[in-house]
C-alpha positions in Angstrom: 208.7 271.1 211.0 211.1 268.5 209.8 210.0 265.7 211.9 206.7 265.7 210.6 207.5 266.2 207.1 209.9 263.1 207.5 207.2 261.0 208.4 204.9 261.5 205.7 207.6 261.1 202.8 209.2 257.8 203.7 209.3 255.8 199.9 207.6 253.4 199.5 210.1 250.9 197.7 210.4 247.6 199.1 214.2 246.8 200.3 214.0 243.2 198.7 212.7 244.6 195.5 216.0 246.9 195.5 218.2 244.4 196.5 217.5 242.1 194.0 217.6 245.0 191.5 221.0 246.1 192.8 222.0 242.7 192.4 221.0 242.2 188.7 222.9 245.2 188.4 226.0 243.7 189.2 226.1 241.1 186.8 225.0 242.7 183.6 226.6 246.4 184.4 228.9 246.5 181.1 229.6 249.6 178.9 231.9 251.2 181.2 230.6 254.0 183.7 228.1 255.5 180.4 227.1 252.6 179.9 226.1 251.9 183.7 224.9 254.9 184.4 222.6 254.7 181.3 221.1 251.5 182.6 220.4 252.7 186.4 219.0 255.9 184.5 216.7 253.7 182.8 215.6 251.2 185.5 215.3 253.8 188.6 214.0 256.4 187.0 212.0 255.7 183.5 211.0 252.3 184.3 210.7 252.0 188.0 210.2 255.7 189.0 212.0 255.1 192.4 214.0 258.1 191.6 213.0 261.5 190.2 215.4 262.7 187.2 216.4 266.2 188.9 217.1 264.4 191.9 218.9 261.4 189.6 221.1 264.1 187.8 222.0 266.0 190.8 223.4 263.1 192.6 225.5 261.8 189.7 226.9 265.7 189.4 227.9 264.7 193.2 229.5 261.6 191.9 231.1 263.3 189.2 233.3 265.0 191.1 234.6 262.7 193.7 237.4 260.5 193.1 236.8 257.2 192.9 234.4 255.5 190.2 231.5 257.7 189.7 229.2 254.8 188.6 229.5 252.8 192.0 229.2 255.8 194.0 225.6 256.6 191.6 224.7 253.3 192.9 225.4 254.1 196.8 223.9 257.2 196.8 220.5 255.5 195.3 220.5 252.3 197.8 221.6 255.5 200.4 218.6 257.4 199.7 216.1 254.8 199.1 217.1 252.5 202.2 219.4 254.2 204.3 222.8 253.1 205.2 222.3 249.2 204.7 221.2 250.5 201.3 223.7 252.2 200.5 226.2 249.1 201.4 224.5 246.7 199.5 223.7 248.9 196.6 227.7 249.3 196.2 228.7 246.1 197.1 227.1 244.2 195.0 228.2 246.4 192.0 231.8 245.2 192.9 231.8 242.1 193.7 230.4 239.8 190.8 233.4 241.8 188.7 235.6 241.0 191.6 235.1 237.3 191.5 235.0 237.5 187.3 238.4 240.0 187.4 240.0 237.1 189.5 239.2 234.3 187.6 240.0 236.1 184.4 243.2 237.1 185.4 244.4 233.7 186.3 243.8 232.7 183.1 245.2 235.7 181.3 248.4 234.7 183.7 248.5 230.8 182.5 247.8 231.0 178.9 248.4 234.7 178.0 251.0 233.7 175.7 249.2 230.9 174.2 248.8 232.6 170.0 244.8 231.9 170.1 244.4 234.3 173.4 247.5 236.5 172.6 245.2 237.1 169.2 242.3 238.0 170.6 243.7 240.6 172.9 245.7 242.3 170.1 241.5 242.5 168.5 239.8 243.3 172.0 242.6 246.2 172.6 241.7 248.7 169.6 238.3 248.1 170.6 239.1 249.4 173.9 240.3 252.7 172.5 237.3 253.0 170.2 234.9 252.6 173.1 237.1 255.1 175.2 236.3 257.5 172.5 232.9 256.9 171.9 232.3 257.2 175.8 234.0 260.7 175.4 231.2 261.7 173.2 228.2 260.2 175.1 228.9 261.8 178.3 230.2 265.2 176.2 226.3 265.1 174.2 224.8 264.7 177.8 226.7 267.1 179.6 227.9 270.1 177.2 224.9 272.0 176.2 226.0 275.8 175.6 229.3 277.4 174.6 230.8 277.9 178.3 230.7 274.5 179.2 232.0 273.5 176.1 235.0 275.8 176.7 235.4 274.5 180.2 236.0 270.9 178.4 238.2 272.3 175.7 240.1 274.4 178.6 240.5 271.1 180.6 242.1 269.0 177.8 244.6 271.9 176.8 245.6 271.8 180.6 246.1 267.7 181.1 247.2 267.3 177.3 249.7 269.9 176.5 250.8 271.3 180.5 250.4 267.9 181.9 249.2 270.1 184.8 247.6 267.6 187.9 244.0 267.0 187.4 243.1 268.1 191.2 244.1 271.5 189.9 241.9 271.4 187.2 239.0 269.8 189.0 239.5 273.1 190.9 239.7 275.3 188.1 236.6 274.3 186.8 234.2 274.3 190.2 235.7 277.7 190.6 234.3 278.8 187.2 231.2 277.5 187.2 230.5 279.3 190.9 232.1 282.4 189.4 230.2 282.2 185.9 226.8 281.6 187.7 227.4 284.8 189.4 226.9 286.5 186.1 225.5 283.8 183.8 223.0 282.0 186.0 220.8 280.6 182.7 223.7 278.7 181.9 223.9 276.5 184.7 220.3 276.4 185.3 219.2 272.7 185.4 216.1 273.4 183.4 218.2 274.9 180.6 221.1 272.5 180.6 219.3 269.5 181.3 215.7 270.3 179.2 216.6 267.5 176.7 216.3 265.0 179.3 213.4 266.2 181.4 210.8 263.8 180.1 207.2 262.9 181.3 208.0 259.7 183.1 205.4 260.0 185.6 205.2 260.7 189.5 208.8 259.2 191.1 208.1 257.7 194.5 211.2 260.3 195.8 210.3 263.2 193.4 211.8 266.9 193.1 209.4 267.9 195.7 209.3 265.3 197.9 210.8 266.4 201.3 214.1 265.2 202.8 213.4 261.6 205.1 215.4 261.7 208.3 218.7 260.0 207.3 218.9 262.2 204.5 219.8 265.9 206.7 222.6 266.1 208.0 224.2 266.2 211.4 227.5 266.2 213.2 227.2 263.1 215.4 226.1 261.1 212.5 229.1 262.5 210.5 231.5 262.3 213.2 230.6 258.3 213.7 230.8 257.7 209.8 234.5 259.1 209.6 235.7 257.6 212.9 234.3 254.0 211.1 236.4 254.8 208.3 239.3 255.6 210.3 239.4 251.9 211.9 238.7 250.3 208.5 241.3 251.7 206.7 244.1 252.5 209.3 243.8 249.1 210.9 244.7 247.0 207.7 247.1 249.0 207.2 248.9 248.9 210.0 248.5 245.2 210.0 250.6 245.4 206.7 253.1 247.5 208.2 253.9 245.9 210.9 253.3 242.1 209.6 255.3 242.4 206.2 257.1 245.6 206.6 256.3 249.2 205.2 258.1 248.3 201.7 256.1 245.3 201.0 254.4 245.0 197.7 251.2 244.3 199.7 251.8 247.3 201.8 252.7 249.6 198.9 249.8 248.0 197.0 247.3 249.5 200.0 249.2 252.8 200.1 249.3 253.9 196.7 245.8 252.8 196.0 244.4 254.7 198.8 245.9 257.2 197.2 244.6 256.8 194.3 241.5 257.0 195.7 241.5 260.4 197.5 243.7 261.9 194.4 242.5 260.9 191.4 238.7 262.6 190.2 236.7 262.1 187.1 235.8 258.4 187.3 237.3 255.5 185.9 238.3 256.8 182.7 240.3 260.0 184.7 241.9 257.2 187.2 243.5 255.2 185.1 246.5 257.2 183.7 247.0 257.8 187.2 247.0 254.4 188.2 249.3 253.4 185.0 251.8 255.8 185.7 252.4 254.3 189.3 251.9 250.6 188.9 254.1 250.2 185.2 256.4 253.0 185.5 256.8 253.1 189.1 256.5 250.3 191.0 256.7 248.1 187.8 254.3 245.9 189.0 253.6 245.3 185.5 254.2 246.2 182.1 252.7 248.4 179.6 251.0 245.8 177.3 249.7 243.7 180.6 247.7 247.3 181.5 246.5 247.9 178.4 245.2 244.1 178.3 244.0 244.7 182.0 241.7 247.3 180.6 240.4 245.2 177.4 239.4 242.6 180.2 237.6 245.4 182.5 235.6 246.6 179.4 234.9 243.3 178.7 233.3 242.2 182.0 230.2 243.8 184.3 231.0 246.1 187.1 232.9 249.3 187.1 235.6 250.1 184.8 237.9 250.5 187.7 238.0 247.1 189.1 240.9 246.9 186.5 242.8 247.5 189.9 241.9 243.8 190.8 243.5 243.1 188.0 246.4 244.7 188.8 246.6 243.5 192.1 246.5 239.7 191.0 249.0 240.1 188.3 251.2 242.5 190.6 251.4 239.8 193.2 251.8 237.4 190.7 254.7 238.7 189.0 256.0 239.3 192.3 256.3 236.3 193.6 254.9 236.6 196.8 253.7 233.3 198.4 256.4 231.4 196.7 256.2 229.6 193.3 253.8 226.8 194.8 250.9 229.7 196.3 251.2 232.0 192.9 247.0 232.2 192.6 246.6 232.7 196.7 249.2 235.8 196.3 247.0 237.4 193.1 244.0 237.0 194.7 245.3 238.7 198.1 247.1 241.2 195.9 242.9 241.6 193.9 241.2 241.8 197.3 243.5 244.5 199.4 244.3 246.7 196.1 240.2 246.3 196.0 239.2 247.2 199.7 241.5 250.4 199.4 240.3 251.4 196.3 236.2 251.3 196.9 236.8 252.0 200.5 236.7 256.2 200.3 233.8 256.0 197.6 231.6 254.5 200.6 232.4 257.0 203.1 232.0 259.9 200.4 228.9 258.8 199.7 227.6 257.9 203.3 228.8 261.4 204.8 228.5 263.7 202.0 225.1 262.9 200.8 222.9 264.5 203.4 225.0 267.8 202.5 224.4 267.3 198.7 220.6 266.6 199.4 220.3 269.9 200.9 221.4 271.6 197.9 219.8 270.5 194.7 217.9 273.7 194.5 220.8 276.1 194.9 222.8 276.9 192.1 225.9 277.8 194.2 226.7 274.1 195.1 224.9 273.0 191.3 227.1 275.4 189.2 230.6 274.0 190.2 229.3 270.6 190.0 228.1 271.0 186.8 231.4 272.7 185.2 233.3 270.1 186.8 231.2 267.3 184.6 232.3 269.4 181.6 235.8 269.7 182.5 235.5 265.7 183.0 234.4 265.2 179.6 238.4 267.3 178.0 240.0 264.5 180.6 238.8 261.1 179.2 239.3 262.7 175.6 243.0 262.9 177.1 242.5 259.2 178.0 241.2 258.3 174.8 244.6 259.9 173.1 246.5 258.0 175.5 245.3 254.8 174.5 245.5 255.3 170.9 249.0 255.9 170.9 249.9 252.8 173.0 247.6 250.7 171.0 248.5 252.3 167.3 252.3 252.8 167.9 252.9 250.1 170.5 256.8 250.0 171.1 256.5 254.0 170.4 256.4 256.6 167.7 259.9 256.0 166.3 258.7 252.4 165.5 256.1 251.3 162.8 252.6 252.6 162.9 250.3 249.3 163.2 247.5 249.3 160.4 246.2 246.0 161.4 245.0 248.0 164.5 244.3 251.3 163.5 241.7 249.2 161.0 240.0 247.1 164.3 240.0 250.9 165.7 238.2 252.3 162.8 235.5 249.4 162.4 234.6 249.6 165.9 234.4 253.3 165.6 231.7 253.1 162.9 229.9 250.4 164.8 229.8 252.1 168.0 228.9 255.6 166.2 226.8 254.8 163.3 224.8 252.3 163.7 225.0 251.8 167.9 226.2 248.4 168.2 226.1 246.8 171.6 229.9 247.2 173.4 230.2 243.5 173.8 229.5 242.6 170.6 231.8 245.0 169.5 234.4 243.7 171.8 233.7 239.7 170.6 233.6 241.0 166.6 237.1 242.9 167.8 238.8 239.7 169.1 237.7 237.8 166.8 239.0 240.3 163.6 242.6 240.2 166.1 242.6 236.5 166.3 242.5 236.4 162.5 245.2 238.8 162.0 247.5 237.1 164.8 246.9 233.9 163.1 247.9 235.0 159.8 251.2 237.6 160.6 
């Protein structure tokens, strides 16, 4: 029954066509993961009609609650449905790497002439930008996600748990998918995608893979095809490691580097913004790879460049291995961009294989409100998180050697401005960023 339903469904979307999209994508993808997502919703499904938007919304519900950045994996999972596994690979490669390449050469230049007052002014304007747009991503995804009390309790309930217990965010990734199953029990009309995402179901016309269409062949699952995608994982990640390991030694900032940001990638859920406490916490604190202003400037410069938030990890890499010393004082740029690629492969590595061997499952299931109900209270629980990131960022950026010193008013100002432009009247994120730096500059100058 499935074979010949498989051969009348196969979409008709040329692979070049996506490929060129998918590349596009990778260069003007700003806005952080709101911002992407807003543009793929807009291309793939109003504009092109590739993608149906109950089939668009489930899979980013998927995405939602992996770790790893939720954006890039929305971008797999439509290359993975549309054109298979080569899809899938191109879809999310090419969402890295023009922000890999940018990252690099960025951070070089952060490293050389950081200190220089013109650039040192504009990132003291780019960084209360940062936490305005941190906050006004809180309330997109919360307006497109919380739509009835419950879920809006499951967000509140989240941020009580990170903000005031501190308590690990698995746990409350947990909490919440084991609330919304619960809850749908009893409360089914709650978690129904016709109720909670009627705002959004618009007339955009027949999608080439619509609600109804049936599943193509590499989208049900099966064992063997499972079994060979995690035993290709395996090699990929255990074999650089190991090379690491046994090359440079198991306490090698390279080694170390790989370790922690694989962890980081199996750990850490919720998307960029959820990550990068996480990810803070182990390279300042911990491994002091560097310091607490170079992070906070790391992020101003992921905001300010295409690709996912996250690739901030390539800048940690560079400037980790910079600081570090690796190569010797005479290879200090060959060290950073070693440090940007490994910290990079480790980090995007998982979201692949998530993508690639959970999707067939998830395909199966976006009729049945068992899998859809956890997935969906997870999303709200996401939204109390980067509210927690958002307060986090404040206070480094407002109180920036810590609440006992002064309060800075030249920032909190840049904070506010961008808050109104962002809220009120909608202003594009880069231009907020460039007015920003530019309002940061002039203060610098004149301090």
């Amino acid at each position: 029954m499935q074979q010949s339903n498989d051969v009348s469904i196969q979409p008709a979307i040329p692979f070049w066509q996506a490929f060129w999209f998918w590349l596009k994508l990778g260069f003007i993808s700003f806005g952080g993961p709101a911002g992407q997502i807003a543009v793929m919703h807009h291309e793939l499904v109003e504009q092109k009609r590739w993608i149906s938007e109950r089939r668009f919304l489930h899979a980013l519900n998927y995405c939602m609650l992996l770790p790893g950045p939720e954006a890039q994996q929305l971008a797999t999972y439509m290359g993975w449905l549309m054109h298979r596994t080569a899809g899938g690979l191109i879809a999310g490669i090419l969402f890295i790497l023009p922000s890999l390449f940018l990252l690099i050469l960025l951070s070089w230049i952060y490293i050389q002439f950081g200190d220089v007052p013109i650039i040192a002014g504009l990132f003291y304007g780019i960084k209360p930008a940062v936490t305005a747009i941190v906050f006004h991503a809180t309330y997109r995804i919360g307006h497109r996600t919380l739509k009835n009390h419950l879920l809006w309790l499951i967000a509140v309930a989240a941020f009580i748990a990170i903000f005031v217990f501190s308590l690990p965010f698995p746990l409350i990734i947990f909490c919440a998918a084991a609330s919304g199953y619960v809850f749908s029990k009893y409360y089914p009309r709650l978690f129904n995608q016709q109720n909670t995402q009627q705002h959004q179901q618009k007339n955009y016309g027949t999608a080439h893979i619509d609600d109804d269409t049936p599943l193509p062949q590499h989208a049900i699952f099966s064992w063997s095809r499972l079994g060979k995608i995690l035993i290709i994982a395996a090699i990929l990640w255990c074999l650089p490691i190991l090379i690491l390991s046994f090359s440079l030694g198991w306490q090698h900032t390279y080694t170390q580097m790989a370790w922690f940001f694989s962890k980081a990638a199996l750990l850490t859920f919720g998307g960029a913004y959820a990550v990068l406490p996480y990810v803070y916490q182990g390279a300042v604190d911990h491994y002091a790879w560097l310091n607490p202003t170079q992070m906070i400037d790391g992020l101003a410069l992921g905001e300010s460049t295409p690709g996912p938030l996250i690739m901030i990890v390539a800048f940690v890499g560079f400037v980790g291995a910079f600081n570090q010393v690796l190569f010797g004082v005479e290879h200090l740029f060959i060290a950073g961009v070693v440090g940007a690629i490994i910290v990079t492969w480790f980090t995007f590595l998982f979201s692949f294989v998530f993508i690639l061997a959970g999707a067939p499952i998830i395909e199966s299931t976006h009729n049945e409100l068992k899998f859809t109900a956890p997935l969906t209270a997870i999303t709200a629980a996401v939204v109390g998180v980067i509210l927690n990131l958002a307060l986090f960022f404040s206070y480094h950026v407002l109180w920036p050697n810590g609440f006992e010193q002064a309060f800075d008013y030249s920032a909190a100002l840049i904070t506010i401005a961008a808050l109104i432009a962002l809220f009120k009247f909608q202003i594009n994120v880069l231009y907020v960023i460039f007015v920003s730096a530019l309002c940061g500059l002039a203060v610098y100058l004149l301090i």
